[in-house]
N, CA, C and O of each residue as an XYZ file, in Angstrom:
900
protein
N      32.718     29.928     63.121
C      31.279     29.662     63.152
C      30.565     30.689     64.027
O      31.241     31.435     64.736
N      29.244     30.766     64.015
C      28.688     31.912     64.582
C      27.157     30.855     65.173
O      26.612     29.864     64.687
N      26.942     31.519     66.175
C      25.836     30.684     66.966
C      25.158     31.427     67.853
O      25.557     32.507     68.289
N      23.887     30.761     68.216
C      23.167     32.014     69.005
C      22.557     31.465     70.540
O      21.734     30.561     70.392
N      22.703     31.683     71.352
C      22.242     31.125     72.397
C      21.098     31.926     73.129
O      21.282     32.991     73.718
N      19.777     31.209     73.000
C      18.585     31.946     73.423
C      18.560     31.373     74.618
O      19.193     30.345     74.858
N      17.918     31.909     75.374
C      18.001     31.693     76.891
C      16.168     31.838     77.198
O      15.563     32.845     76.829
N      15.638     30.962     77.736
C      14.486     30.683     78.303
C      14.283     30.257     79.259
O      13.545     29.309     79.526
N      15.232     31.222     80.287
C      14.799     29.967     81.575
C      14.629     30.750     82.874
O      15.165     30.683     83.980
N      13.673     31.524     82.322
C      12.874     32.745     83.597
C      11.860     32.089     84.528
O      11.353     30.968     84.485
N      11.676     33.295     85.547
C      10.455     32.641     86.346
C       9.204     32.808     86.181
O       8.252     32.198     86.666
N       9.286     34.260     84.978
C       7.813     34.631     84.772
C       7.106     35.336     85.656
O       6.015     35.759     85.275
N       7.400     35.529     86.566
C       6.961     36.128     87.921
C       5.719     36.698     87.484
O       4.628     36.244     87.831
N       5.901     37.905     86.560
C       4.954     38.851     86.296
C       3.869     38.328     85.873
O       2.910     38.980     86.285
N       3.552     37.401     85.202
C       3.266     36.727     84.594
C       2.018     35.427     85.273
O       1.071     34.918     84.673
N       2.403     35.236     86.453
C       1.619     34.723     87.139
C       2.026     33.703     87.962
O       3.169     33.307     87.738
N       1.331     33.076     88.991
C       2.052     31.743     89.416
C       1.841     30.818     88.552
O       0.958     30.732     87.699
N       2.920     29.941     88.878
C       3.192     28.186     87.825
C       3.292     29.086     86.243
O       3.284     28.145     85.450
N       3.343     29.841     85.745
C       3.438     29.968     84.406
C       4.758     30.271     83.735
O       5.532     31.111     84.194
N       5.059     29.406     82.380
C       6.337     29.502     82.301
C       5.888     30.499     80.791
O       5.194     29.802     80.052
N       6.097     31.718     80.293
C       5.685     32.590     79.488
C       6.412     32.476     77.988
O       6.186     33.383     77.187
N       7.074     31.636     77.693
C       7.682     31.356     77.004
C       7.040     30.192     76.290
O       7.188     30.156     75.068
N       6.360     29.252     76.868
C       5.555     28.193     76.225
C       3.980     28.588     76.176
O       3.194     27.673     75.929
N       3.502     29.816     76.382
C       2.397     30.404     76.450
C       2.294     30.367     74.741
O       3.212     30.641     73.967
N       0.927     29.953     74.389
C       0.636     30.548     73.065
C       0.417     31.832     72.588
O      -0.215     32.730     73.145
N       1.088     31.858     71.319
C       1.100     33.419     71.019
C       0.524     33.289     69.444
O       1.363     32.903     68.630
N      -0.711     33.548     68.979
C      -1.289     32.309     67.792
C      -1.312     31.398     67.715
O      -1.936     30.975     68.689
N      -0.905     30.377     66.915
C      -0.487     29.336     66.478
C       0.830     28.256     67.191
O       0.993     27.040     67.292
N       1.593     29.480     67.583
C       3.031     28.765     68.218
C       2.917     29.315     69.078
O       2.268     30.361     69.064
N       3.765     28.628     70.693
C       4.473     28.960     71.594
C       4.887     30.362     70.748
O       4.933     30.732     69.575
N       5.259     31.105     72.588
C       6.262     32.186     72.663
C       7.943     31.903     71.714
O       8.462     32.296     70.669
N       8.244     31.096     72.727
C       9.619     30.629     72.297
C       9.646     30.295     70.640
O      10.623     30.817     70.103
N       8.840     29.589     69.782
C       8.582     28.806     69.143
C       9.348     30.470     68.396
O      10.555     30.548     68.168
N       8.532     31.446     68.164
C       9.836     32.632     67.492
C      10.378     32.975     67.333
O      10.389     33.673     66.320
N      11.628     32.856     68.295
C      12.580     33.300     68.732
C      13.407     31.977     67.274
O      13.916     32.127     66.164
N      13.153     31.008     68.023
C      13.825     29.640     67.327
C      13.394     29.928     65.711
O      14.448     30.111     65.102
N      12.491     30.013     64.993
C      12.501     29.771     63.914
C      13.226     31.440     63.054
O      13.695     31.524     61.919
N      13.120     32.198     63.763
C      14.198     33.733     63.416
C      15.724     33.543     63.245
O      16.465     33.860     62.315
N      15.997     32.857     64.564
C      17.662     32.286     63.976
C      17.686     31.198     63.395
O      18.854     30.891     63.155
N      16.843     30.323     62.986
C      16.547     29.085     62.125
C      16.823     29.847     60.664
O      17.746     29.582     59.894
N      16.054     30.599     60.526
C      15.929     31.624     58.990
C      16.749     32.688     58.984
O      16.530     33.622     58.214
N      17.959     32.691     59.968
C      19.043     33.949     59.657
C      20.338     32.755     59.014
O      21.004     31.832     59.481
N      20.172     33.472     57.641
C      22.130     32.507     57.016
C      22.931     32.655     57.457
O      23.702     31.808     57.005
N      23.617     33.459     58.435
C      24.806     33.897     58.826
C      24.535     32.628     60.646
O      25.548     32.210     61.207
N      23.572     32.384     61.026
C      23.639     31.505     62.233
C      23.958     30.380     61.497
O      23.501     30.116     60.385
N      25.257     29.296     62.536
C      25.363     27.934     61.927
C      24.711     26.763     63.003
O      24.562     25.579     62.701
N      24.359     27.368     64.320
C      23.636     27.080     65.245
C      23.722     27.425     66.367
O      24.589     28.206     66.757
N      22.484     26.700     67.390
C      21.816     27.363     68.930
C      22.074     26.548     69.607
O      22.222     25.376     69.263
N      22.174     26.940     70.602
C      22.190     26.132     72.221
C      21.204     27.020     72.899
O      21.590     28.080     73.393
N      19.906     26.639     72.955
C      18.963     26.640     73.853
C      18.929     26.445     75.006
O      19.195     25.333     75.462
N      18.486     27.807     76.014
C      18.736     27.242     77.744
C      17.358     27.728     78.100
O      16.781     28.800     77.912
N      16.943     26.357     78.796
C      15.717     25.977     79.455
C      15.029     26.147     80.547
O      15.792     26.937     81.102
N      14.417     26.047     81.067
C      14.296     25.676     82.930
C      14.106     24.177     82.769
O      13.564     23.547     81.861
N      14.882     23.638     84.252
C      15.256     22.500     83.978
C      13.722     21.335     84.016
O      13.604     20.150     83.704
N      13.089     21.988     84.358
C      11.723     21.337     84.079
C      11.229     21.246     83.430
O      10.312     20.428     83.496
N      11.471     22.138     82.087
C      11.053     22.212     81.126
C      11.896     21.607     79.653
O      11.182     21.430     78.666
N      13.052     21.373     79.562
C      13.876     20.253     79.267
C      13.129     18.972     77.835
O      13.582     18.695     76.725
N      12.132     18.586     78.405
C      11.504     17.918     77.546
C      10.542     18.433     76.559
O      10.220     18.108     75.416
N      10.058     19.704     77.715
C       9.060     20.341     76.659
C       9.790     20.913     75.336
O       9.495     21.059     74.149
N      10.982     21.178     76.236
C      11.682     22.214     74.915
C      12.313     21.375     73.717
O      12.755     21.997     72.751
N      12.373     19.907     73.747
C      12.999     19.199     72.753
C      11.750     18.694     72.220
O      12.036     18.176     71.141
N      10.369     18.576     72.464
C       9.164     18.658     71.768
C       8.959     19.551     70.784
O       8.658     19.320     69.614
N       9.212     21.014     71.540
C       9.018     22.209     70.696
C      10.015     21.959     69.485
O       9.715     21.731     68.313
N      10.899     22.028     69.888
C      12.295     21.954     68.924
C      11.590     20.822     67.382
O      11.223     21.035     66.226
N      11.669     20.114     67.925
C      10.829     18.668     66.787
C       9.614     19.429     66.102
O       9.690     20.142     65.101
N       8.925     19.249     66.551
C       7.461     20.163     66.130
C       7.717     21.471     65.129
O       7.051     21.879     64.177
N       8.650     21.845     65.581
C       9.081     23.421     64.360
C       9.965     23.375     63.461
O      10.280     24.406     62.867
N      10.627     21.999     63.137
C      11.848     21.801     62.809
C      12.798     22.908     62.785
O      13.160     23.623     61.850
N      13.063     22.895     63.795
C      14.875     23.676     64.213
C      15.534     23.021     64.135
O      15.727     22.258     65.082
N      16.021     22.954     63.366
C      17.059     22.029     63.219
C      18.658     22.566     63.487
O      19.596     21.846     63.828
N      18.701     23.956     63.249
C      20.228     23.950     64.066
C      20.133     24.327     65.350
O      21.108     24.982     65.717
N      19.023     24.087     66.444
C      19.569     23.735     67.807
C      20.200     22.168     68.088
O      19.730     21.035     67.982
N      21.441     22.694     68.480
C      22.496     21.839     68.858
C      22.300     20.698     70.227
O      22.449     19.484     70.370
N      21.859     21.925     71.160
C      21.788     21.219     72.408
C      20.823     22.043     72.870
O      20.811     23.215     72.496
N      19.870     21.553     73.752
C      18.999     22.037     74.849
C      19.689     21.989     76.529
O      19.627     20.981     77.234
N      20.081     22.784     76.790
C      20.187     22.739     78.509
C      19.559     23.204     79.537
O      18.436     23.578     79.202
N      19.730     23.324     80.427
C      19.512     23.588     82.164
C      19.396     25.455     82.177
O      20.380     26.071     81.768
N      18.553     25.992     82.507
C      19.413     27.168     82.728
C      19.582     27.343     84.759
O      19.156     26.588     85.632
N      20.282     28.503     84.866
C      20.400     28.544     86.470
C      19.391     29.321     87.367
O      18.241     29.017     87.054
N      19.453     30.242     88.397
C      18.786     30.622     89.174
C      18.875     32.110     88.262
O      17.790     32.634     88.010
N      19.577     32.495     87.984
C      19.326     33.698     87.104
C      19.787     34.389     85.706
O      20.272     33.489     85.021
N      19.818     35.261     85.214
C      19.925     35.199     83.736
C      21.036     34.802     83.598
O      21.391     33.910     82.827
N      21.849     35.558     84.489
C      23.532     35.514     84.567
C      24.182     34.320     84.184
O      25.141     34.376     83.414
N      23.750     33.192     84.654
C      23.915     31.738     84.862
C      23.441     31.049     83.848
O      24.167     30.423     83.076
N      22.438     31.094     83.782
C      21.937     30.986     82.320
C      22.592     30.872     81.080
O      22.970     29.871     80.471
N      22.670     32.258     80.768
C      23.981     32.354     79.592
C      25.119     32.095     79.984
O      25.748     31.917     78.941
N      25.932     31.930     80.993
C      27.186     30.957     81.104
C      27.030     29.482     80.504
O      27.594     28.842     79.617
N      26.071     29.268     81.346
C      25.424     27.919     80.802
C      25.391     27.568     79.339
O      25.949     26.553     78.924
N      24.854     28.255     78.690
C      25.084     28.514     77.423
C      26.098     28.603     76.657
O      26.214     28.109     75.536
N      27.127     29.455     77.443
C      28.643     29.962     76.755
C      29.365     28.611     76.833
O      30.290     28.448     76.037
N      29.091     27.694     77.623
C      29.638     26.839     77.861
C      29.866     25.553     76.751
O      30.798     24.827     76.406
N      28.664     25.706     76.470
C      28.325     24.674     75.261
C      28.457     24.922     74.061
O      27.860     24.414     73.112
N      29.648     26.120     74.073
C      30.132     26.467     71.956
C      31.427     25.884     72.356
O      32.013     25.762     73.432
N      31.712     25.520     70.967
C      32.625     24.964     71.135
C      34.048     25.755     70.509
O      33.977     26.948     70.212
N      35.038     25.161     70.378
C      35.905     26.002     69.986
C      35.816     26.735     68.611
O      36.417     27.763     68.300
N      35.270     26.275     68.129
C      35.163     26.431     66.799
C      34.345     27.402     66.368
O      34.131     27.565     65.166
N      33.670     28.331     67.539
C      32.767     29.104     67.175
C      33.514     30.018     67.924
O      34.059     29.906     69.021
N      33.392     31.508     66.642
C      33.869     32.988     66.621
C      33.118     33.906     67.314
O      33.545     34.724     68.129
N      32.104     33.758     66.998
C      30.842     35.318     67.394
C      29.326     34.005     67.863
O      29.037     32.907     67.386
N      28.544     35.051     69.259
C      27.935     34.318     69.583
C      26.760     35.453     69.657
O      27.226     36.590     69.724
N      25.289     35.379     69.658
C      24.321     36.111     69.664
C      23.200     35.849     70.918
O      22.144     35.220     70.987
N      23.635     36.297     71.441
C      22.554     35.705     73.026
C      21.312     37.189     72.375
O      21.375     38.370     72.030
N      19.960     35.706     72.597
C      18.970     36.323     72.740
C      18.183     36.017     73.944
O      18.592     35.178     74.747
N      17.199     36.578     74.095
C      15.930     36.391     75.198
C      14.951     35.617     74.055
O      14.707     36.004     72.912
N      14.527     34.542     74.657
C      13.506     33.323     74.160
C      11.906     34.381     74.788
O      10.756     33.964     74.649
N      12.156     35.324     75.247
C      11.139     35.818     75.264
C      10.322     37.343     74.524
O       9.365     38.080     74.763
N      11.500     37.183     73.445
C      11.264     37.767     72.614
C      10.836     37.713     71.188
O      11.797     37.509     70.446
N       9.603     37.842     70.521
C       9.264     36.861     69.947
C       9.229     37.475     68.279
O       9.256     36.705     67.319
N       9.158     39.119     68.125
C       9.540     39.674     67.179
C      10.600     39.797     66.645
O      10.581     40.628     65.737
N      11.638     39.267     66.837
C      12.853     39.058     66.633
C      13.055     39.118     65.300
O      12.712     37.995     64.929
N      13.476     39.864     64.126
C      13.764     39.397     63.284
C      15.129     38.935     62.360
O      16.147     39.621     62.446
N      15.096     37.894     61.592
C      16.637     37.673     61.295
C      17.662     38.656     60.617
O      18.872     38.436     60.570
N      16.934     39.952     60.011
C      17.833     41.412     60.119
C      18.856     41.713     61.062
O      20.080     41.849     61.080
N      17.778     41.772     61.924
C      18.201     42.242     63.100
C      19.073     41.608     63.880
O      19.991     42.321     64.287
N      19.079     40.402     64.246
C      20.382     39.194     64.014
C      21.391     39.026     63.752
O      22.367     38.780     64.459
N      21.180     39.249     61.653
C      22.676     39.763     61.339
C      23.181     40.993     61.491
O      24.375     41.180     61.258
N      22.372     42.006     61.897
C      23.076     43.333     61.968
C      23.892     43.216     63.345
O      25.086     43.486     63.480
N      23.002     42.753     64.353
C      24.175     42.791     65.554
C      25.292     41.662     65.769
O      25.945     41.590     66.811
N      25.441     40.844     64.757
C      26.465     39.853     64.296
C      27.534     40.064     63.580
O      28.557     39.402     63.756
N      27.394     41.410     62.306
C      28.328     41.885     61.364
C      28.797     43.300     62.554
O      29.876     43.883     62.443
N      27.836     43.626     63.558
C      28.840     44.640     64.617
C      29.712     43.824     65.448
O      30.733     44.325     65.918
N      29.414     42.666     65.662
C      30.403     41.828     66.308
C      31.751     41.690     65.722
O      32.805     41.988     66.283
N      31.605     41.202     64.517
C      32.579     40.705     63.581
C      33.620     41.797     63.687
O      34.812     41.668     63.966
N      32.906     42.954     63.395
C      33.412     44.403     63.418
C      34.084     45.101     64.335
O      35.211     45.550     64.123
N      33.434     45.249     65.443
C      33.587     45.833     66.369
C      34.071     45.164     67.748
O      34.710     45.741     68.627
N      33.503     43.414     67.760
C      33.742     42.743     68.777
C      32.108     42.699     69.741
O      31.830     41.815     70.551
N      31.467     43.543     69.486
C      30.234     43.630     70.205
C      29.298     44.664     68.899
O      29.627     45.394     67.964
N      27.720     44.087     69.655
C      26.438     44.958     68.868
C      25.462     44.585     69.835
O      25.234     43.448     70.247
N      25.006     45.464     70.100
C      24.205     45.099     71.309
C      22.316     45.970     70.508
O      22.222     47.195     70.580
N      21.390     45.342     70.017
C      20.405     45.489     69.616
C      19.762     46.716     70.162
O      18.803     46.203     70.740
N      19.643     48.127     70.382
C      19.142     49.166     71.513
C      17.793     50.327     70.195
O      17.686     50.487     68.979
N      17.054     50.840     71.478
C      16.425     51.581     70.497
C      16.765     53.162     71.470
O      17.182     53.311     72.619
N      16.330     54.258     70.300
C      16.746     55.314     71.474
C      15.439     55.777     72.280
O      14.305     55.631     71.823
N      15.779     56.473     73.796
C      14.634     56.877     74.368
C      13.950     57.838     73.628
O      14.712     58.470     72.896
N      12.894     58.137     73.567
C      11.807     59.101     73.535
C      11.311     59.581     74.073
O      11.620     60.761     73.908
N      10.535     59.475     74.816
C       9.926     59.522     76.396
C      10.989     60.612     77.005
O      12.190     60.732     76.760
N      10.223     61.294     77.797
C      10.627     62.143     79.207
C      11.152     61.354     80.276
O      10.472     60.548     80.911
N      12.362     61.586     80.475
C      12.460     60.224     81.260
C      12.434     61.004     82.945
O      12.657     62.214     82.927
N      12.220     60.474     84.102
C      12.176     61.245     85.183
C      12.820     60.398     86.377
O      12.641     59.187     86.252
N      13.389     60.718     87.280
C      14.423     60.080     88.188
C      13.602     60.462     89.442
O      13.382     61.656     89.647
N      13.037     59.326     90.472
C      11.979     60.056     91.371
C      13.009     59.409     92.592
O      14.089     58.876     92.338
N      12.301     59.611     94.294
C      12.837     59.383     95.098
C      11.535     58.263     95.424
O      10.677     58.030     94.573
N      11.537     57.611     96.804
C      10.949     56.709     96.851
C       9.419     56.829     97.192
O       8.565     55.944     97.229
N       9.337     57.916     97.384
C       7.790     58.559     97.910
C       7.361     58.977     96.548
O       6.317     59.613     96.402
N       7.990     58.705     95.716
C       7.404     58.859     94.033
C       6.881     60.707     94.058
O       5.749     61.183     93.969
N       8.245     61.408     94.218
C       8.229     62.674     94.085
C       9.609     62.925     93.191
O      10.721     62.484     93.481
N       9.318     63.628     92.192
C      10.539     63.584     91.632
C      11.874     64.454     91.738
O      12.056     65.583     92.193
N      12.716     63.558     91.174
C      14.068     64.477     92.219
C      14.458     65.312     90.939
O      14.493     66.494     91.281
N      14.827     65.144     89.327
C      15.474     65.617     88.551
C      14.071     64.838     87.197
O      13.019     64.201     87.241
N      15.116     65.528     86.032
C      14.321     65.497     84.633
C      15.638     64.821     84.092
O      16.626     65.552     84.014
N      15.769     63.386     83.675
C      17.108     63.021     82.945
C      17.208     63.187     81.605
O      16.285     62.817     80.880
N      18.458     63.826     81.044
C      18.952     64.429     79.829
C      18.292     62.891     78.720
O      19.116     61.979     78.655
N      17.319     62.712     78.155
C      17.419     62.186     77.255
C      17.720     61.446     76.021
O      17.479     60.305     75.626
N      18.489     62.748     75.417
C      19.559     62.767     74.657
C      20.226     61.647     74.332
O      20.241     61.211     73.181
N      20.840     61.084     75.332
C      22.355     60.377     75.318
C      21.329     58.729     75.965
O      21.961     57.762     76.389
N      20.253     58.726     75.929
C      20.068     57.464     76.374
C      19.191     56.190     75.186
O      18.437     56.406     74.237
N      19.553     55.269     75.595
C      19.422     53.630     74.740
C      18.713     53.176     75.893
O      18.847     53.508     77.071
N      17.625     52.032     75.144
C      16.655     51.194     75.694
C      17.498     50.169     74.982
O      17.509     50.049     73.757
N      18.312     49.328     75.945
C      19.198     47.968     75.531
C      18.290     47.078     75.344
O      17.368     47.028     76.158
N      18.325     46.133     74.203
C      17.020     44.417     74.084
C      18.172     43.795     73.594
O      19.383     44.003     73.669
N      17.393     42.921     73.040
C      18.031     41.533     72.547
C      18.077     40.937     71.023
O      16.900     40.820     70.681
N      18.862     40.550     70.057
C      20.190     39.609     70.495
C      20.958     41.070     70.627
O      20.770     42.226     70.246
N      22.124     40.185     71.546
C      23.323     41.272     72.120
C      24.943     40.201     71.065
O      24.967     39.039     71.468
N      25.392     40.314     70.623
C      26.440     39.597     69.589
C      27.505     40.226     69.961
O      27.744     41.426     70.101
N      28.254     39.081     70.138
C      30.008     39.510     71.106
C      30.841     38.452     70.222
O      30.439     37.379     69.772
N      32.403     39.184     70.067
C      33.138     37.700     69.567
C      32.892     36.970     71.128
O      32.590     37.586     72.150
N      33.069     35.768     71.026
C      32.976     35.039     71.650
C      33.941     34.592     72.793
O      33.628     33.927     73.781
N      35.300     35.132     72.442
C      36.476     35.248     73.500
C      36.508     36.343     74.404
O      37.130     36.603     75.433
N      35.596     36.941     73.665
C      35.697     38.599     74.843
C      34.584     38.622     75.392
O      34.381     39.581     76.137
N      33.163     37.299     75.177
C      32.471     37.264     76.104
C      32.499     36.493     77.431
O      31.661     36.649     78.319
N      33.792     35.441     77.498
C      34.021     34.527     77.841
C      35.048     35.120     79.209
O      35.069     34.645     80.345
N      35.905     36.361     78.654
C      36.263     36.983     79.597
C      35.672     37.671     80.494
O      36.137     37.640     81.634
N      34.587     38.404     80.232
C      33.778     39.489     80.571
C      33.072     38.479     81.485
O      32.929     38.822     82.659
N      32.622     37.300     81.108
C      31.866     36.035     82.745
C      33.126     36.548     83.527
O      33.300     37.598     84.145
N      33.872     35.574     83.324
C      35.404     35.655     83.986
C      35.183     36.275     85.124
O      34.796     35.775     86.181
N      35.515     37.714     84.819
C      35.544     39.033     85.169
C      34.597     39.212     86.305
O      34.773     39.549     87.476
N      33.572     38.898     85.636
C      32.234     39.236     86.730
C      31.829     38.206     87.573
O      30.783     38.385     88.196
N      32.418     37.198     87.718
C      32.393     36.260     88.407
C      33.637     36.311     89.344
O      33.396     36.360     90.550
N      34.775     36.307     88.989
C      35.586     36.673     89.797
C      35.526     37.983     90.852
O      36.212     38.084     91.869
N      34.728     38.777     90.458
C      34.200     39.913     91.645
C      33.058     39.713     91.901
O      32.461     40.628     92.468
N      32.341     38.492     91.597
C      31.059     38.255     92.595
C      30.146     39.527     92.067
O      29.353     39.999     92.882
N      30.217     40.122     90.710
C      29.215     40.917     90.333
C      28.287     40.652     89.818
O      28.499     39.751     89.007
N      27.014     41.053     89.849
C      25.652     40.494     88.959
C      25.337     41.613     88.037
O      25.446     42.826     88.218
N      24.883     40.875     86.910
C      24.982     41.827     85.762
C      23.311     40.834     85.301
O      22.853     39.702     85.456
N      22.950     42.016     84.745
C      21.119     41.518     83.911
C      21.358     41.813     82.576
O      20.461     42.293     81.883
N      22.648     41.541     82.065
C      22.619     41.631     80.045
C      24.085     41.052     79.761
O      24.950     40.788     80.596
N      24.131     40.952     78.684
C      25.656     40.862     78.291
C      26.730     42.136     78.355
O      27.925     42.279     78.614
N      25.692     42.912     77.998
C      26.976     44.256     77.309
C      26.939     44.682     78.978
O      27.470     45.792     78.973
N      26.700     44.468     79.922
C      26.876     44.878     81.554
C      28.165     44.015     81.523
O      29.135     44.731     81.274
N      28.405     43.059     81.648
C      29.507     42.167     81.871
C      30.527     42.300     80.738
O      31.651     41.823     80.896
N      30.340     42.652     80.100
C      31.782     43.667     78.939
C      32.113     44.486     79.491
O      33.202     44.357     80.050
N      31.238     46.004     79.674
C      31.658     46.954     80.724
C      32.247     46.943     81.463
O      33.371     47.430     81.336
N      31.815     46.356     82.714
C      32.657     45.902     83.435
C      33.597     45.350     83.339
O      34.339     45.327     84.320
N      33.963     44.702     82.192
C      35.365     44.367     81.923
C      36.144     45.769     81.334
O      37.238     45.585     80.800
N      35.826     46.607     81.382
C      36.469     47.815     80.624
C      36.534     47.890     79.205
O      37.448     48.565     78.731
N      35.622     47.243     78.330
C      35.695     47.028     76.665
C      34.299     47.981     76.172
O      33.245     48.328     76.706
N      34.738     48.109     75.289
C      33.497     49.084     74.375
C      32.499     47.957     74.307
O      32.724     46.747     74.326
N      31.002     48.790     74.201
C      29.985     47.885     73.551
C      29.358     48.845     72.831
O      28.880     49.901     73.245
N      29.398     48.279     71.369
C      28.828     49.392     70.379
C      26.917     48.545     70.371
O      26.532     47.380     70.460
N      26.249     49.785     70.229
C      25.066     49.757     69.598
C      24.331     49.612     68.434
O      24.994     50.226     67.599
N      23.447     49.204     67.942
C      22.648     48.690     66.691
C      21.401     49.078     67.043
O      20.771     48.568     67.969
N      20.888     50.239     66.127
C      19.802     50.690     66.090
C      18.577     49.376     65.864
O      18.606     48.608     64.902
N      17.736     49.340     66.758
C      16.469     48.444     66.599
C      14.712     48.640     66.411
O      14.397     49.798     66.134
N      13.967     48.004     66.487
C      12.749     48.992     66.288
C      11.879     48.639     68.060
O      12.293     47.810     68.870
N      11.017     49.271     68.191
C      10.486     49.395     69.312
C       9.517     47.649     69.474
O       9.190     46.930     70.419
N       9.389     47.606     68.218
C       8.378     46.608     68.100
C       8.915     44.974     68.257
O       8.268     43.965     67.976
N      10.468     45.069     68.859
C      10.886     44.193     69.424
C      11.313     43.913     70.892
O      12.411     43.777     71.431
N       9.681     43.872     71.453
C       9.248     44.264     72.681
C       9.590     42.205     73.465
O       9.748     41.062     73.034
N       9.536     42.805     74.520
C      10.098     41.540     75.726
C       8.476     41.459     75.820
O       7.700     42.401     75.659
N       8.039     39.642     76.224
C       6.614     39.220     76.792
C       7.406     39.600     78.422
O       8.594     39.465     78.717
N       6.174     40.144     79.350
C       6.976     40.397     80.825
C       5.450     40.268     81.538
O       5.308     40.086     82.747
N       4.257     40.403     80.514
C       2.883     40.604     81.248
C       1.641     40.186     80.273
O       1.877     39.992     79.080
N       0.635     40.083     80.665
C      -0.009     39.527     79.796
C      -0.672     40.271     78.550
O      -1.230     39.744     77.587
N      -0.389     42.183     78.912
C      -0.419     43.031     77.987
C       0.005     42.876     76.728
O      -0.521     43.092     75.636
N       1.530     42.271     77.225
C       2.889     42.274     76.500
C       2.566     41.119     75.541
O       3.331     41.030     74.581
N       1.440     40.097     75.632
C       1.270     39.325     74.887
C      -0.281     39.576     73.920
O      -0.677     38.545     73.376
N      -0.744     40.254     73.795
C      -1.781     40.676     73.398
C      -1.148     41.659     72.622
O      -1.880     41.781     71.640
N      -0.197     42.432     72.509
C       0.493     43.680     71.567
C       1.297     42.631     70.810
O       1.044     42.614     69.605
N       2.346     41.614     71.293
C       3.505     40.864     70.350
C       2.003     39.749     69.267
O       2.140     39.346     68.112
N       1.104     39.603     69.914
C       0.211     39.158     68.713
C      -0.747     39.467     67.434
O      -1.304     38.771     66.585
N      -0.654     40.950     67.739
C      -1.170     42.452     66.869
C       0.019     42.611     66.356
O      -0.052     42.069     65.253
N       1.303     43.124     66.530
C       2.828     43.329     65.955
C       2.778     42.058     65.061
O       2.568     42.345     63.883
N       2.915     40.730     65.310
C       3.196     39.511     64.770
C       1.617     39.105     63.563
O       1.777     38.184     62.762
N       0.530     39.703     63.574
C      -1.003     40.032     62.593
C      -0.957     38.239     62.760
O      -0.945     37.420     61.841
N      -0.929     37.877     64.820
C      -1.268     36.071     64.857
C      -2.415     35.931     65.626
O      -2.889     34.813     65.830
């Protein structure tokens, strides 16, 4: 079985105080409300485990009802940071599930292409991690914002989300990074660190993260909501 675990359980910081950016309207629906109905409408998902903030718990089994998602499985808790979060998550497949697709619930262009493409690199490869390539000049400064070097371009990926792992080699890769007390901000960081390849899946730019209130005024022009 194959399943996707979106994770919603940020602080929003950027975003403002008390605001949880994920239940922010974005048209018609919540933020989140996209994320869910993208792996709702991908055939190859057989279902989600949704991770929450724990305050938000009820809201999110409202949302869930209201959009009919029907293959979220379970709604949970998430932790103090992403890391935890998706453990949280990993926790709740069950044996029976092969390949798992962690997305960001705060991503709202998501489309179910894009889903199965980094799901059939899983299958494949063991990992697909959703990336687009840089463009941009990229520049490496010191802290007085003077710059030290010009970085080679070339060879660099803007990593997003879903990231699709078999599911035993993501399970190690926590392991791993938990057992050395390392913090990692993605999945394919905590593979690495386990010493395993993480292959890439070309994506489009326009599957941009909400992080500001910019960021929600462009995902509603991208989304014509």
């Amino acid at each position: 079985m194959i399943f996707g675990v979106i994770v919603a359980a940020g602080k929003s910081e950027r975003m403002g105080p008390d605001v949880d950016k994920v239940f922010l309207s974005l048209g018609v629906r919540p933020v989140l409300a996209y994320s869910l109905l993208a792996f709702e409408q991908c055939p190859m998902i057989d279902g989600v485990i949704l991770v929450v903030r724990k305050d938000r718990l009820d809201s999110a089994r409202g949302l869930v009802q209201v959009f009919g998602c029907a293959k979220v499985r379970k709604i949970v808790a998430g932790g103090a940071t992403r890391q935890v979060s998706v453990r949280n998550g990993l926790d709740e497949l069950g044996d029976d599930v092969d390949v798992v697709a962690v997305h960001d619930g705060a991503r709202p262009c998501v489309t179910p292409r894009l889903i199965e493409d980094t799901i059939r690199s899983a299958k494949r490869n063991g990992s697909g991690v959703a990336a687009v390539k840089v463009t941009d000049t990229i520049k490496e400064a010191e802290r007085n914002m003077v710059v030290s070097q010009t970085v080679d371009r070339s060879r660099l990926w803007a990593v997003q989300t879903p990231q699709s792992f078999r599911v035993d080699l993501l399970r190690r890769a926590y392991d791993h990074v938990e057992k050395k007390k390392l913090t990692v901000t993605d999945e394919a960081s905590a593979v690495e660190e386990l010493g395993e390849r993480v292959y890439l899946v070309p994506a489009l730019w326009s599957n941009i993260k909400i992080t500001t209130p910019e960021d929600l005024a462009l995902a509603a022009t991208l989304l014509k909501v």
